[in-house]
C-alpha distance (Angstrom), angle and dihedral (degrees) to the residues before:
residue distance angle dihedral
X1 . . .
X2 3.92 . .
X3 3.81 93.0 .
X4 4.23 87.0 52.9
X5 3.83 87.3 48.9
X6 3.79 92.5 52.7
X7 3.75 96.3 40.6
X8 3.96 89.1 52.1
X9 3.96 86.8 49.9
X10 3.96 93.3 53.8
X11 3.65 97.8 39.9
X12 3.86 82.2 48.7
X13 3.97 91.2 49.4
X14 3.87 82.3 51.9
X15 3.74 98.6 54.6
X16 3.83 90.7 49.3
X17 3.85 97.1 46.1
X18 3.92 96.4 49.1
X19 4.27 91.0 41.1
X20 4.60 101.8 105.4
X21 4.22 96.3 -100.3
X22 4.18 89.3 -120.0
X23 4.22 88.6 -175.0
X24 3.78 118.0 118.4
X25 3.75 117.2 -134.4
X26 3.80 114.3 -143.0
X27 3.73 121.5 -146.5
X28 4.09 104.3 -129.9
X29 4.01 116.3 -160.1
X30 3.72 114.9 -109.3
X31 3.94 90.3 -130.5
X32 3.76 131.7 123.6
X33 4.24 95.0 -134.9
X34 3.41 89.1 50.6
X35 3.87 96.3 47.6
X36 3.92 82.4 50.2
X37 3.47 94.5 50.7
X38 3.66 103.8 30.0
X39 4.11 89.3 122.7
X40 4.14 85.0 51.7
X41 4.04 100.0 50.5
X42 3.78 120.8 84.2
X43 4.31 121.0 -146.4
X44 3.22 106.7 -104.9
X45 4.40 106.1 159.3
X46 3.64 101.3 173.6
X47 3.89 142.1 121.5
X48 3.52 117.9 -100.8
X49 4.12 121.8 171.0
X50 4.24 117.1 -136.3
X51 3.85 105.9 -101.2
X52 4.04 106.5 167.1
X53 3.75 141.4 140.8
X54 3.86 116.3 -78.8
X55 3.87 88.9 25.7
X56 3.75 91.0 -76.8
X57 3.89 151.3 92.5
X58 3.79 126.1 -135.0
X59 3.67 118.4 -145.6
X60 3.82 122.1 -161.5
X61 3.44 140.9 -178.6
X62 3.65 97.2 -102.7
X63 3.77 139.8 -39.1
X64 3.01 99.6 -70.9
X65 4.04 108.5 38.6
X66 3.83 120.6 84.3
X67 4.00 81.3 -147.8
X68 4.22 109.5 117.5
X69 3.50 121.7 -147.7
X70 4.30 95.0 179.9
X71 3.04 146.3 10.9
X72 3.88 109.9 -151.3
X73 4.11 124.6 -167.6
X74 4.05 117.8 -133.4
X75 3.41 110.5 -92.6
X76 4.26 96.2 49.6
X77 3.76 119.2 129.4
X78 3.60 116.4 -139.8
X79 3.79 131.1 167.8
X80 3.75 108.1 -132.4
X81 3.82 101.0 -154.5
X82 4.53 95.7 -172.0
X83 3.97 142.8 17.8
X84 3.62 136.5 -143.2
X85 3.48 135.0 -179.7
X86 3.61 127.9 -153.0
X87 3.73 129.4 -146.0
X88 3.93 90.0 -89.1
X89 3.84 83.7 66.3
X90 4.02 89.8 -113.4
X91 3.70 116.1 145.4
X92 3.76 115.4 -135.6
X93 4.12 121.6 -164.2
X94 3.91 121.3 -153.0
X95 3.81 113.7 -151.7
X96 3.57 134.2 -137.8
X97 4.14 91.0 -127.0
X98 3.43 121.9 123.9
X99 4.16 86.1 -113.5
X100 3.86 87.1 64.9
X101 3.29 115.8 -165.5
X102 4.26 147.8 115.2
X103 3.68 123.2 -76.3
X104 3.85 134.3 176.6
X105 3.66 115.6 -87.8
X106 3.93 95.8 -149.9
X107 3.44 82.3 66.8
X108 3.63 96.4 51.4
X109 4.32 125.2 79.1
X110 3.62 120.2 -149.5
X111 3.57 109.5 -120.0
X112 4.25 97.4 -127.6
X113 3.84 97.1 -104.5
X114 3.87 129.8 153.6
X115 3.90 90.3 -61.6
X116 3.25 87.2 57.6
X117 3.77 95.5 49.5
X118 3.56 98.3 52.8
X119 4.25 96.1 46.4
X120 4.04 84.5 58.2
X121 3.88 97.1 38.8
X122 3.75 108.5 23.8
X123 4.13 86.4 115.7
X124 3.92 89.0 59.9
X125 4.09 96.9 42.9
X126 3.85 103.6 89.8
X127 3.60 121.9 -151.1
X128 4.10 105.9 -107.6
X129 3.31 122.9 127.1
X130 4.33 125.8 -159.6
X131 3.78 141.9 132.4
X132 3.81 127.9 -101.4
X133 4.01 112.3 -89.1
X134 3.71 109.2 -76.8
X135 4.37 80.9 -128.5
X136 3.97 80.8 90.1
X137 3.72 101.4 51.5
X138 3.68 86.5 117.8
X139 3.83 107.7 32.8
X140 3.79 136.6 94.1
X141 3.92 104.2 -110.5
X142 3.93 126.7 -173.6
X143 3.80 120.4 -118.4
X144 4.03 106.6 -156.9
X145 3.83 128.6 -151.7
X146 3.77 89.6 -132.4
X147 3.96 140.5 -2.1
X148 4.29 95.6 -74.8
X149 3.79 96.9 4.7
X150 3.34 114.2 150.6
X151 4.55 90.6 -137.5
X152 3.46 119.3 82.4
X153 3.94 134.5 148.8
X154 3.64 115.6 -148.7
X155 3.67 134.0 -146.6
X156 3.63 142.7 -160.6
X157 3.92 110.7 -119.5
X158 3.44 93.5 -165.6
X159 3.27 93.5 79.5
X160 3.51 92.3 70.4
X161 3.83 116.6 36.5
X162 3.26 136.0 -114.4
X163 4.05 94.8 -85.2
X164 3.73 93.2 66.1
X165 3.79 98.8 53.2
X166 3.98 123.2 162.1
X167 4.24 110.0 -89.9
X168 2.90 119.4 -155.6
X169 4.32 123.8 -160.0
X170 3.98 97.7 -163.5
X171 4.01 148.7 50.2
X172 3.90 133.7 -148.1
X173 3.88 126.4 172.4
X174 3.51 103.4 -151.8
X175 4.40 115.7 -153.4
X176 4.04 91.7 -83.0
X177 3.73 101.0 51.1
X178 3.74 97.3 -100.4
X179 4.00 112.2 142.6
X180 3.47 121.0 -141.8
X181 3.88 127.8 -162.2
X182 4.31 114.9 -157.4
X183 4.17 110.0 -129.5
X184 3.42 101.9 -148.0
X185 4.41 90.1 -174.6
X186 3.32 130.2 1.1
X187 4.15 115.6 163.8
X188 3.27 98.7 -45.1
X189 4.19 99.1 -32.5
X190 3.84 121.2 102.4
X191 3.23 147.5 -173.5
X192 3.54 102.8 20.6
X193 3.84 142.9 137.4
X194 3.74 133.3 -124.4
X195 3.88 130.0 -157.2
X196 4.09 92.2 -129.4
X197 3.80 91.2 -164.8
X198 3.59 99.7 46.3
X199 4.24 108.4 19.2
X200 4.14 94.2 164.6
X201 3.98 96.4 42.8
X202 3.89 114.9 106.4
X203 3.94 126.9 -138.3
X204 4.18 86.7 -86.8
X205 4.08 97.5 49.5
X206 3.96 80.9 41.4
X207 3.78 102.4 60.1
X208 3.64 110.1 4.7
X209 4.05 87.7 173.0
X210 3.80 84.9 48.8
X211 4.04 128.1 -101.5
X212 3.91 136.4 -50.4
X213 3.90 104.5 -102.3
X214 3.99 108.4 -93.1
X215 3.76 127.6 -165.4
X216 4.02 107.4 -77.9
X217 3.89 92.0 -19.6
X218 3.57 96.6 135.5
X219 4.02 91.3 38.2
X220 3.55 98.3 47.7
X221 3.56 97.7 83.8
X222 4.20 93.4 33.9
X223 3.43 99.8 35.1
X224 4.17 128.6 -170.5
X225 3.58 93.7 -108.8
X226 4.12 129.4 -173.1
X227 4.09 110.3 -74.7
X228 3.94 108.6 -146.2
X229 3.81 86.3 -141.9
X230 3.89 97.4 43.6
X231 4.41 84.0 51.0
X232 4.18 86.1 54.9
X233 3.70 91.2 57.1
X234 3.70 96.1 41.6
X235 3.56 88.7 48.2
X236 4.13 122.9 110.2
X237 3.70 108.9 -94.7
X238 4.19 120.8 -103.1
X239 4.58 89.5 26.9
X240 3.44 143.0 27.1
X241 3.44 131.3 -86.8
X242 4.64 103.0 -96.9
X243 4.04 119.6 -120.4
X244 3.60 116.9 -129.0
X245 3.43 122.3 -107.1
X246 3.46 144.9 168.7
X247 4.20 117.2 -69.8
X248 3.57 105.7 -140.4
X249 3.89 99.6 51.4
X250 3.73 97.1 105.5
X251 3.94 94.9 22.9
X252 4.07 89.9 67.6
X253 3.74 87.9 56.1
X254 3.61 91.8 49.8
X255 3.66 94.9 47.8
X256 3.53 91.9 44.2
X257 4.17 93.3 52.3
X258 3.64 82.7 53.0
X259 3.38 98.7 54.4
X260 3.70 91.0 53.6
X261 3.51 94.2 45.6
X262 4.10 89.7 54.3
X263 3.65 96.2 42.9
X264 4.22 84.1 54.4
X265 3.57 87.8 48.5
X266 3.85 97.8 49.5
X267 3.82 86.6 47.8
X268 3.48 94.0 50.9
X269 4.22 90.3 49.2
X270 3.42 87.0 50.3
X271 3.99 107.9 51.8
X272 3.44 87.5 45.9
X273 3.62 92.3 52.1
X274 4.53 98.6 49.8
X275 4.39 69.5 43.1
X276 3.78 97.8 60.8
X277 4.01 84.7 38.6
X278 3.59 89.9 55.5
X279 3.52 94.5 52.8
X280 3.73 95.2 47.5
X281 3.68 89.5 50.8
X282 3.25 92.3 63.9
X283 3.49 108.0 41.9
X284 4.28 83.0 62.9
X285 3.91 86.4 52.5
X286 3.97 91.6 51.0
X287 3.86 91.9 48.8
């Protein structure tokens, strides 16, 4: 009876080990707010490009330090991986770049992704669901950002077998006639797009007369970032417009002056205290 038992464990140990792992692993920032905070932060894991006053972005060390980590010019791509907002209801992005730290989000642009796809589309994405055609089980396809996007990543489905095909859970007709199906997951890839009637053609085979205008497409990559000089003009008259920064920069100073200044103060009580004791003590030894 033992031996069945132990046989039935390894055969189930088998099953499990050779079954596709389907789980996502999510990068977490090595940084003490976030670790803090963790409960507080929503995922976000998307591209955004710097966009901020002066023609920069300030990084810091968290919400609510004045410390900066970066400095990054407009025009830098960064995935933000979380979000947290802060009691003033401003939404602060940590990146996945080696100077880790928070940033403002309003001064942040979404790079037009998937996401972004669906928000302006949703109304032309029917609800049908299917796999790609098992003809493929053994070809390198092309997963796209976006219905006529010009970024994909490819991938060998050979690799797999034909029993583990991509599924897809949505369907867009783009201008030309070309179907696409939305991959929500596939090992470890998500939120993508396929070209159901054509999986292995690139961008060129695709659209030889060129693509059906989509969203931002063309601006994603060149996008209409903040002018210094157009800022000055939109600027209130008699100042200049303040950069966001962290809240509780100054406040830790203050709390931490008034810390001192109460630990002083309870010192103070308490040496004269044991001093007025002292003195008692030694009026009863007099008498």
């Amino acid at each position: 009876m033992k031996k069945r038992y132990v046989f039935l464990g390894m055969m189930f140990c088998f099953l499990i080990s050779v079954i596709p792992a389907r789980a996502d692993v999510i990068w977490e920032p090595q940084n003490s707010f976030y670790e803090q905070h963790s409960s507080e932060c929503d995922y976000v894991n998307r591209q955004y490009t710097a966009n901020g006053p002066d023609g920069v972005v300030i990084v810091y060390e968290s919400p609510e330090s004045d410390k900066v980590t970066a400095t990054w010019e407009n025009g830098r791509k960064v995935w933000i991986s979380f979000a947290y907002e802060d009691e003033r209801g401003i939404l602060w992005g940590i990146s996945e770049e080696e100077e880790n730290g928070w940033m403002p989000m309003d001064y942040m642009k979404v790079v037009y992704d998937s996401i972004s796809f669906e928000e302006d589309y949703g109304g032309q994405i029917a609800e049908q669901s299917g796999e790609i055609d098992g003809q493929y089980q053994n070809a390198m396809i092309y997963f796209w950002k976006y219905p006529t996007s010009e970024q994909y990543s490819t991938m060998d489905l050979q690799s797999f077998g034909s029993e583990y095909m991509p599924q897809y859970d949505g369907l867009y007709t783009d201008a030309t006639g070309h179907q696409w199906g939305k991959i929500g997951y596939y090992y470890g890839i998500r939120s993508v797009w396929v070209c159901l009637d054509a999986p292995t053609a690139d961008h060129a085979a695709l659209y030889p007369d060129g693509a059906p205008q989509i969203g931002e497409k063309d601006q994603s990559d060149d996008m209409a970032l903040q002018d210094p000089e157009t800022e000055q003009q939109q600027m209130p008259e008699g100042g200049t417009a303040e950069r966001i920064k962290p809240q509780n920069g100054d406040n830790m100073v203050v709390v931490a002056v008034a810390l001192v200044i109460l630990v002083v103060l309870v010192t103070v009580m308490l040496l004269l205290l044991l001093k007025r004791r002292g003195g008692s003590a030694k009026d009863k030894s007099a008498s």
